[in-house]
C-alpha positions in Angstrom: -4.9 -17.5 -2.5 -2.6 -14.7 -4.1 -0.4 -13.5 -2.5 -0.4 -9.9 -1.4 2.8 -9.2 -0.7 5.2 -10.0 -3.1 2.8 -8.7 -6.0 2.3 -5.2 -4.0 6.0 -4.6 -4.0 6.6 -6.1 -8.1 4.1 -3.5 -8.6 5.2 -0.9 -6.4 9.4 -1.2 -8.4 7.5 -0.8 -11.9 5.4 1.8 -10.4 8.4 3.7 -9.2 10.6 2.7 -12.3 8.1 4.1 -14.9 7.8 7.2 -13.0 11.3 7.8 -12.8 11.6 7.3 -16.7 8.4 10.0 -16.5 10.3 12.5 -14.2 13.8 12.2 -16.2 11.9 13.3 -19.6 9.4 15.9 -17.9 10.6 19.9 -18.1 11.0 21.4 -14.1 8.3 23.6 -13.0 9.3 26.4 -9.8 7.3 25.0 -6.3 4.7 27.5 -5.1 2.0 26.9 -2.3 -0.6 27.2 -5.0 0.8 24.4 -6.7 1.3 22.5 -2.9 -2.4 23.4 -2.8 -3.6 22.1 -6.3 -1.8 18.8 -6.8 -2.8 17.9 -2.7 -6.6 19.3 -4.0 -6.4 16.2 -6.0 -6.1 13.8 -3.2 -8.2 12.1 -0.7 -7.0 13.9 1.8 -5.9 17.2 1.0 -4.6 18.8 4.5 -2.5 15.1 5.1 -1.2 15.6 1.7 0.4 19.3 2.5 1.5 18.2 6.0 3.2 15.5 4.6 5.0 17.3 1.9 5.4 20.2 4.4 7.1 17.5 6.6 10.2 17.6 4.3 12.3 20.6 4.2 13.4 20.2 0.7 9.8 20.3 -0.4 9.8 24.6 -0.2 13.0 24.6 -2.4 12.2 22.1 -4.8 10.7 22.2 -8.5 7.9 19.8 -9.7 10.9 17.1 -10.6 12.2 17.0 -6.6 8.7 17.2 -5.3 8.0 13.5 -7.6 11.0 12.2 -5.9 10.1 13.8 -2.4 7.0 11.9 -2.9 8.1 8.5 -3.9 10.7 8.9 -0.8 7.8 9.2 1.2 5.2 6.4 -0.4 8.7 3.8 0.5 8.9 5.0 3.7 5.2 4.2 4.4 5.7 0.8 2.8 9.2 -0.5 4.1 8.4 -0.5 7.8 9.4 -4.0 9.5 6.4 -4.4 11.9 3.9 -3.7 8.7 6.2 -6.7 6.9 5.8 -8.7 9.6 2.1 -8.1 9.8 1.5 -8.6 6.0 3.5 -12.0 6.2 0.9 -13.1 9.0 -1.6 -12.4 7.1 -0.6 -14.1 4.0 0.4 -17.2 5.9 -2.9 -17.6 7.4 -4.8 -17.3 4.2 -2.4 -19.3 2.6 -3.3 -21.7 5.6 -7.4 -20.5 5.4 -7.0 -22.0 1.6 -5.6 -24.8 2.1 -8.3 -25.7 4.9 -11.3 -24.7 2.3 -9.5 -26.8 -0.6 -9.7 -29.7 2.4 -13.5 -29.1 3.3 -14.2 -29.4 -0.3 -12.5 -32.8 -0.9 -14.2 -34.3 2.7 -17.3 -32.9 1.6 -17.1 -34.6 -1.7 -15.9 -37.8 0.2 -19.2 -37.0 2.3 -16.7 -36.5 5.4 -19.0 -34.0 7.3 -16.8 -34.2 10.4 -13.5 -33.5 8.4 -15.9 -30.6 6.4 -16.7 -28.9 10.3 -12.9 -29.4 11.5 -11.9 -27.5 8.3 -14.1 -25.2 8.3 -13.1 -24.5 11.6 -9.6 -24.3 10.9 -10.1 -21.5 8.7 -11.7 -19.5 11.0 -9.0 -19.7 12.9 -6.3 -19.0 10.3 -8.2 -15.6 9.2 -8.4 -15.0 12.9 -5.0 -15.6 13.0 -4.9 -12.9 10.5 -6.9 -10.1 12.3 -4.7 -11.0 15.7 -1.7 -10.2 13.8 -3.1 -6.3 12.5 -4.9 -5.8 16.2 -2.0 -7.0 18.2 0.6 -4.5 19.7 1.3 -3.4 16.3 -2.4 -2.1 15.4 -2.0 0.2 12.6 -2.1 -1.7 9.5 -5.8 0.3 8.5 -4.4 3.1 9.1 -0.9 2.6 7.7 -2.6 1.4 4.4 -4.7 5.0 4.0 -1.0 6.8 4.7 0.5 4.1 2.2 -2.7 4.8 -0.3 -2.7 8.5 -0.1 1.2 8.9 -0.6 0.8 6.6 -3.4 -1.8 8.8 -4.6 0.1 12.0 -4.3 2.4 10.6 -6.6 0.3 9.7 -9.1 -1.1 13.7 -9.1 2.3 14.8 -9.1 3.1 12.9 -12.1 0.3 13.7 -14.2 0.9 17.3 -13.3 4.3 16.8 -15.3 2.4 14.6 -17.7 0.4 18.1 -18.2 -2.8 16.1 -17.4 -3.0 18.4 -14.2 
């Protein structure tokens, strides 16, 4: 299976990279609450998008250019937290582990091992319950972390194609 982890964050550094090369070439715009209101209009989740702008001081001071970088501070902050690693890495183990257990069923069953196809098969089961323990454990807030991460990411994404003039 691929893995999600490593290709989220390759993504996420040429995601950030090529909208820093966007920002650096884009003319400043002054920051108003109607243009709060308008780029968060363009979200999922409009009210968690001005709270969460709103929750950085800079934000009423700031042109279009520091409110980019206020929101790309924010989308690493919601996905550099060590428990969420932690969680992810579980995860990925287990369905690297829930793979490897279907790749065995496949060659018992092909061997017409039944037995060795039912202990397989159980074994990844296990593994992608493995998986859910990790993200319902103590640390629970993986669903809900990945709307934040999502919607900041968004954000972003409006943000820039406000200074792309795509509004």
């Amino acid at each position: 299976m691929k893995q999600i982890v490593p290709s989220f964050c390759s993504s996420s550094l040429f995601i950030s990279l090529l909208l820093a090369i966007i920002l650096c070439s884009s003319p400043t715009q002054s920051i108003g609450q109607d243009v709060l209101n308008d780029i968060c209009s363009k979200t999922a989740d409009p009210s968690f998008c001005l709270q969460t702008l709103k929750s950085d001081p800079q934000t009423v001071t700031t042109d279009l250019l520091g409110l980019a970088g206020i929101s790309i501070k924010l989308a690493k902050t919601t996905t550099t937290d060590p428990k969420l690693k932690a969680q992810y890495s579980q995860c990925n183990d287990s369905y690297d582990d829930a793979t490897g257990n279907v790749d065995y069923a496949n060659e018992r069953l092909k061997d017409g091992d039944y037995g060795g196809v039912s202990s397989a098969a159980s074994a990844c089961m296990d593994d992608v319950s493995d998986c859910e323990d990790a993200i319902t454990g103590a640390a629970s807030s993986l669903p809900q972390q990945n709307k934040k991460s999502n919607e900041v990411c968004l954000m972003t994404l409006v943000i820039a194609n406000r200074l792309l003039g795509k509004n």
